[in-house]
C-alpha positions as CSV (number, residue, x, y, z in Angstrom):
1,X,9.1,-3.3,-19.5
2,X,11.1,-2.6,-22.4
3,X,15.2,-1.9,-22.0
4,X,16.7,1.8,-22.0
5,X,19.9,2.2,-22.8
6,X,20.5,5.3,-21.6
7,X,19.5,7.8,-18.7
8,X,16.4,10.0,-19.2
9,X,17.2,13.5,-18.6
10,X,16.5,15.3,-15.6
11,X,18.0,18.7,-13.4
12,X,21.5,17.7,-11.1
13,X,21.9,19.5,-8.0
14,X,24.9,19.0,-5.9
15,X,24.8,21.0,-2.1
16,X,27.6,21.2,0.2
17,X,25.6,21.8,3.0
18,X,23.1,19.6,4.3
19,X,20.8,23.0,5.0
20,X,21.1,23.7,0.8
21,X,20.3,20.2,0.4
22,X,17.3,20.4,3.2
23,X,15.9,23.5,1.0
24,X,15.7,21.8,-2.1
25,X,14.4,18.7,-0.9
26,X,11.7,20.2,0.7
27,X,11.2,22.8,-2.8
28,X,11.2,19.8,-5.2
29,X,9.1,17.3,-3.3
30,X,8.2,14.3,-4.5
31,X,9.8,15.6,-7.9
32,X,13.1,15.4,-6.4
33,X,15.9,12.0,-5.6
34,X,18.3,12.1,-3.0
35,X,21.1,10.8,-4.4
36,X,24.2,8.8,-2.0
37,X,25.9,5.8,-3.5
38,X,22.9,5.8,-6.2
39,X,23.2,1.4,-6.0
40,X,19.4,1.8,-5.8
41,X,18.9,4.8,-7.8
42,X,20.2,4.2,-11.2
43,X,18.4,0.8,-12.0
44,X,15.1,2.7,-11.0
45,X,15.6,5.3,-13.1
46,X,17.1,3.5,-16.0
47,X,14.8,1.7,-16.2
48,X,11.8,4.4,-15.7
49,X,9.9,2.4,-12.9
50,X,10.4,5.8,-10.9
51,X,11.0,9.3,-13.0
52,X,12.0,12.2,-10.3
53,X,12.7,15.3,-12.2
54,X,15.7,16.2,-10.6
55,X,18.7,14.6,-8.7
56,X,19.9,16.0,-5.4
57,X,23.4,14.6,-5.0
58,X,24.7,14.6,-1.6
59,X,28.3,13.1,-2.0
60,X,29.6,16.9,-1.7
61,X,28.6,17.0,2.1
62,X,31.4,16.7,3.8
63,X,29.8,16.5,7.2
64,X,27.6,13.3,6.4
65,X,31.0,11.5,6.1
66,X,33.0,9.6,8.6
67,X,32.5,7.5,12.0
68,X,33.3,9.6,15.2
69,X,33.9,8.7,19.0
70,X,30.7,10.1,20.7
71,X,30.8,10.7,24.4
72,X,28.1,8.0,24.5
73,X,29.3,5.2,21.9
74,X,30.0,6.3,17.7
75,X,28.5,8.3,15.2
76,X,28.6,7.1,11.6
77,X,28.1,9.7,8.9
78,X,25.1,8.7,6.7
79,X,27.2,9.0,3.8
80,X,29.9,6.5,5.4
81,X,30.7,3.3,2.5
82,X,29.9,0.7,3.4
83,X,33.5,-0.6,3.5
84,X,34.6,1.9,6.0
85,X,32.2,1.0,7.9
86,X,33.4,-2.9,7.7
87,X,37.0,-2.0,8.2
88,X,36.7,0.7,10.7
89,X,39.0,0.0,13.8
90,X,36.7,1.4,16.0
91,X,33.5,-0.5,14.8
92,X,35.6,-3.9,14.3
93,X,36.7,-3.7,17.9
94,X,33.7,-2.7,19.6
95,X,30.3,-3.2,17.3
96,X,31.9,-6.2,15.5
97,X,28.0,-7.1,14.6
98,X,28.2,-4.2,12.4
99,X,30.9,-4.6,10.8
100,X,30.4,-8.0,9.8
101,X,27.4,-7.1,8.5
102,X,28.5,-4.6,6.4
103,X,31.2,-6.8,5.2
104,X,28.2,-9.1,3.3
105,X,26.5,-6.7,1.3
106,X,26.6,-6.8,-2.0
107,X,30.1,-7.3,-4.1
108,X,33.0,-5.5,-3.1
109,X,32.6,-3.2,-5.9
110,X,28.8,-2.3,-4.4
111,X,30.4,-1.7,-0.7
112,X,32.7,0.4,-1.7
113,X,30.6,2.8,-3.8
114,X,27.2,1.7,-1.1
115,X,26.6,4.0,1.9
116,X,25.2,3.2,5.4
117,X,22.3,5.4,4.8
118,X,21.5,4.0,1.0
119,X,21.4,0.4,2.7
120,X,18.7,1.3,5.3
121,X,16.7,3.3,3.1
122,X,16.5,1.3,-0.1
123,X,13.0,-0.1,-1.4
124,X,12.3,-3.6,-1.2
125,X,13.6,-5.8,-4.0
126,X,10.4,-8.2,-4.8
127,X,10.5,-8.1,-9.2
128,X,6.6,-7.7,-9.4
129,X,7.0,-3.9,-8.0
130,X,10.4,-3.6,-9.7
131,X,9.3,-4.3,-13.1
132,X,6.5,-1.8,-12.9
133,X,3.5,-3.8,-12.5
134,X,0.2,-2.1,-10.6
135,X,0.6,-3.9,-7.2
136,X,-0.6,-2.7,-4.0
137,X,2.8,-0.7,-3.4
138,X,2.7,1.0,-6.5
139,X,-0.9,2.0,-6.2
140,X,-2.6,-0.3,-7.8
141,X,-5.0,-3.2,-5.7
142,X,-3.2,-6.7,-6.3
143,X,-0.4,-8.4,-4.8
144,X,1.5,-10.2,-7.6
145,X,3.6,-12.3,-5.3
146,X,1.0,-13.6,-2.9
147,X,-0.8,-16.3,-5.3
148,X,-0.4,-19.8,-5.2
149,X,1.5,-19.4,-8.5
150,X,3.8,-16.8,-8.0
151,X,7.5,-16.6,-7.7
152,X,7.7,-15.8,-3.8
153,X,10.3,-18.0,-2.3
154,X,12.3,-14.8,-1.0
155,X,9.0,-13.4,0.3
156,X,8.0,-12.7,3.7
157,X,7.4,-14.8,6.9
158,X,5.7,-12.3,9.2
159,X,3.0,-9.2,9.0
160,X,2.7,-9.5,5.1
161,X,-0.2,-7.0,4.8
162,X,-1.1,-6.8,1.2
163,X,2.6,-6.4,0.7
164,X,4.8,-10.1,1.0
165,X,7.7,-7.8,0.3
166,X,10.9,-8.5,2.7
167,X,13.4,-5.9,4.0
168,X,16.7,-6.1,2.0
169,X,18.8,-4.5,4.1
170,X,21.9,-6.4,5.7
171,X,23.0,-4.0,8.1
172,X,19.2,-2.9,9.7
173,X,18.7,-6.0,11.6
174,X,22.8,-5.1,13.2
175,X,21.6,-1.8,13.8
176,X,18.2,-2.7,16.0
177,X,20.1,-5.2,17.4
178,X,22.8,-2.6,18.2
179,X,20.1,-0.1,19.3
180,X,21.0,2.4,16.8
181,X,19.4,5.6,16.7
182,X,18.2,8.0,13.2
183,X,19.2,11.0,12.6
184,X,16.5,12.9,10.5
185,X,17.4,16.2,9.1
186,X,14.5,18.4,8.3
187,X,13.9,22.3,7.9
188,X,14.4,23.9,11.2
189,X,16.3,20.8,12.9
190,X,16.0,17.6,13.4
191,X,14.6,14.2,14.7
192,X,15.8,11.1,16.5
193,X,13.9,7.8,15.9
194,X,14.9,4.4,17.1
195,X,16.3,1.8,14.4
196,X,13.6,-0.5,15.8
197,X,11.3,2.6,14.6
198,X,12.3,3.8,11.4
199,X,11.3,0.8,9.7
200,X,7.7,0.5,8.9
201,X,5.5,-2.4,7.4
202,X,2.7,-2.3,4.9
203,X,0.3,-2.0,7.6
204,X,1.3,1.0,8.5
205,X,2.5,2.4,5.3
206,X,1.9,0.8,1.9
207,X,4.9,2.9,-0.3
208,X,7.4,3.6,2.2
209,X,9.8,1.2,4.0
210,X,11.3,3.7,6.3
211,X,9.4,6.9,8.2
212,X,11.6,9.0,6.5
213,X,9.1,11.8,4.7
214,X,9.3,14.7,1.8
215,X,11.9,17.1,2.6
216,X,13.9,14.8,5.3
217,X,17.5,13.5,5.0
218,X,18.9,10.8,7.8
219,X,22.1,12.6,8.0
220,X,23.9,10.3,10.6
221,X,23.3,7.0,12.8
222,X,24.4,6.8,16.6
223,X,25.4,3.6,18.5
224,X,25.3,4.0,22.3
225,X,28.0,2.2,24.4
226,X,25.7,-0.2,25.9
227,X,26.2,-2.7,23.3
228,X,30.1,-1.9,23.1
229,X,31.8,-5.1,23.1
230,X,29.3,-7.2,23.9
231,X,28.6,-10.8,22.1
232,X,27.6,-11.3,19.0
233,X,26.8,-13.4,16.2
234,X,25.7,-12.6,12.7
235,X,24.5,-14.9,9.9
236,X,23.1,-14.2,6.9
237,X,22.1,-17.2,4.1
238,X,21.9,-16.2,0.6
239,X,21.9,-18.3,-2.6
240,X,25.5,-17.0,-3.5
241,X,27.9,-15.4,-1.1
242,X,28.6,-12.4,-3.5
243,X,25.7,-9.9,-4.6
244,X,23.0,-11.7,-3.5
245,X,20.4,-10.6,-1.1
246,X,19.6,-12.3,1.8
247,X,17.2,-15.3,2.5
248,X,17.4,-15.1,6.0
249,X,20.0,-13.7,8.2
250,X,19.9,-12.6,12.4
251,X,22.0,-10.7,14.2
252,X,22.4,-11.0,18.0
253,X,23.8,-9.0,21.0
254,X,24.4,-10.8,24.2
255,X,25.0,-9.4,27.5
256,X,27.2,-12.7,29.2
257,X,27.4,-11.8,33.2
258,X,28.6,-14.8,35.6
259,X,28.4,-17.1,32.5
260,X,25.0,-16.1,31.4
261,X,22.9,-14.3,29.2
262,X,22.0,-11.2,31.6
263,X,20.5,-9.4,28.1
264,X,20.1,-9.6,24.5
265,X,18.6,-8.7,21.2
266,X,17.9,-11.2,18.9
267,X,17.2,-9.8,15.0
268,X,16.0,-11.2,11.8
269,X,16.1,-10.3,8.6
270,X,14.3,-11.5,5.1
271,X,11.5,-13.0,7.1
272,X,9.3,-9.6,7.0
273,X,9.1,-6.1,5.8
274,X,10.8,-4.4,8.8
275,X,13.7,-6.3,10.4
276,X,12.1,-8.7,13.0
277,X,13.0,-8.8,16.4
278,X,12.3,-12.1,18.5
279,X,10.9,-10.8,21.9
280,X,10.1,-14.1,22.9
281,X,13.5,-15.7,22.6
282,X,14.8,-13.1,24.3
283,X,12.7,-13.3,27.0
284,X,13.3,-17.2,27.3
285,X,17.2,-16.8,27.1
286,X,17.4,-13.9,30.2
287,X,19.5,-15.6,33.0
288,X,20.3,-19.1,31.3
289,X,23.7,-19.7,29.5
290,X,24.8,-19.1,26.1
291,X,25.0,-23.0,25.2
292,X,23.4,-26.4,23.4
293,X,20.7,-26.6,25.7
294,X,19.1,-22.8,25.4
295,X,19.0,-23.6,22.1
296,X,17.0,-26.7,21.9
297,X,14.6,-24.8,24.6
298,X,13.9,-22.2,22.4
299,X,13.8,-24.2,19.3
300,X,10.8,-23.4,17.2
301,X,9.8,-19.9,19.7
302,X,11.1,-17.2,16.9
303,X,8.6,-19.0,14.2
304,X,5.3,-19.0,15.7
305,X,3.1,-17.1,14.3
306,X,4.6,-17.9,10.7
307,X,2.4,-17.9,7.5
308,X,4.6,-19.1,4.7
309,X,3.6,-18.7,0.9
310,X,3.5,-20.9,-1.6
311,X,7.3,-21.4,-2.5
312,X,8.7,-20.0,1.1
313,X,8.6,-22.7,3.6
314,X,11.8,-23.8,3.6
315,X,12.9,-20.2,5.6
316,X,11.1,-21.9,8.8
317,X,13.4,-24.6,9.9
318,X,16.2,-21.5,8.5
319,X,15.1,-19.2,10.4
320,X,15.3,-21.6,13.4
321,X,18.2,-22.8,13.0
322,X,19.8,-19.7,13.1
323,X,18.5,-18.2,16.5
324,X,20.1,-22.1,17.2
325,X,23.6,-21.4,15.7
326,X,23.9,-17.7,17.4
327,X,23.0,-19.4,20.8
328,X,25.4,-21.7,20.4
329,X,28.4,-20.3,17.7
């Protein structure tokens, strides 16, 4: 596509209250952009891949900001940075999975413009769709990545349906680990979806990542206690440490009780288009301890069932060797 230097123009509206912003979502439609940190935003529309005619910014709602003590764990407003959330007190000393992987996103710079929400909700990064091209997400009937001579080595693992698209998110995989739950503003209240729900594949939906729908804002996301200072380990491998996305990365909770694993939630990301959770090692880890020899019995359990593509085989032996490193970190 050719280069723009400059913005197209469009309508700005900037609410103070979710309900204002709730009214003109649902008015505008698909003509309309919720706008947070805008990381995602800008290079869309700069480069007019997506053209909404108007901009709904939300940075003026004051009530879609902070992290508060819950009577049953934290709530994180879905405006939150994504620094706050990596040097919060509260989420350092009892989600320290979060936190960490918060504190990998991006550049410093992005984290501290980035939100919590804007993470989760951003579209996947493969440069076929990006750079306009007629693909199956964007319409069209053709995969651009998934030929034996594409570019595709960031590409997905797992449940590639038409789409080999990856999730880019670093902190989705923490929050189904974590057992985070939505919150989904809509016109006359509200919905509550599980992390491990609000992430959708290209089976199920070909042009959205999350369920989020026309007319919705996630307004906040809730961590129960359960996982409260339990174990965990987070990893994520990217070609540079700074701005990079990731290649692979897993975030794990473990329950320890008498010196074993009484519970977990094991959680990759980069592999497919949701974050993936790995049932099976989970299952296989209940009741054994957190050491050298879990790890070699697992070893090769969270890839079965892979179907790499042309240029992505080297995230297999990855992808194992970090369920390895968080049994045994």
């Amino acid at each position: 596509m050719p280069a723009y230097d400059n913005m197209p123009e469009m309508d700005l509206y900037q609410p103070v209250q979710v309900e204002d912003a709730l009214a003109l979502a649902s008015r505008l439609a698909d003509r309309g952009w919720l706008l947070g940190g805008g990381q995602d935003t800008y290079g869309w529309i700069k480069d007019r891949a997506k053209r909404p005619e108007a901009l709904i910014d939300l940075n003026g709602i004051e009530s879609m900001r902070g992290i508060r003590e819950t009577s049953n764990g934290i709530e994180i407003g879905a405006l939150t940075t994504l620094t706050e959330v990596a040097n919060n007190s509260l989420i350092k000393e009892r989600y320290a999975l979060l936190a960490k992987a918060a504190s990998v996103v991006a550049s410093p710079q992005i984290r501290n413009v980035g939100t919590i929400a804007g993470n989760v909700a951003q579209d996947v990064r493969c440069w076929y769709y990006r750079r306009g091209l007629d693909c199956y997400r964007a319409g069209g009937n053709l995969c651009y990545a998934d030929t034996p001579e594409a570019q595709n080595r960031e590409h997905a693992l797992f449940n590639a349906s038409r789409c080999v698209a990856v999730t880019p998110s670093d902190t989705a995989p923490a929050l189904v680990a974590l057992e985070a739950e939505m919150v989904i503003a809509r016109n006359g209240g509200q919905r509550v979806v599980a992390a491990e729900n609000f992430f959708v594949g290209p089976a199920v939906d070909i042009e959205n990542t999350t369920v989020l729908r026309e007319g919705e804002i996630l307004t906040a996301v809730r961590i129960p206690a359960k996982w409260a200072n339990a174990e965990f380990y987070y990893e994520k491998v990217a070609d540079r440490n700074v701005w990079d996305f990731a290649l692979v990365s897993i975030a794990a909770a473990m329950r320890i009780e008498g010196g074993n694993i009484a519970d977990s939630r094991l959680v990759c990301g980069a592999v497919e288009c949701t974050p993936r959770r790995l049932t099976s090692v989970e299952r296989a880890i209940r009741g054994r301890p957190r050491n050298q020899a879990t790890a070699d019995m697992v070893a090769g359990m969270a890839v079965q069932g892979a179907k790499p593509l042309a240029r992505n085989h080297y995230k297999i032996p990855m992808m194992d060797n970090l369920v390895k490193r968080a049994l045994t970190a």
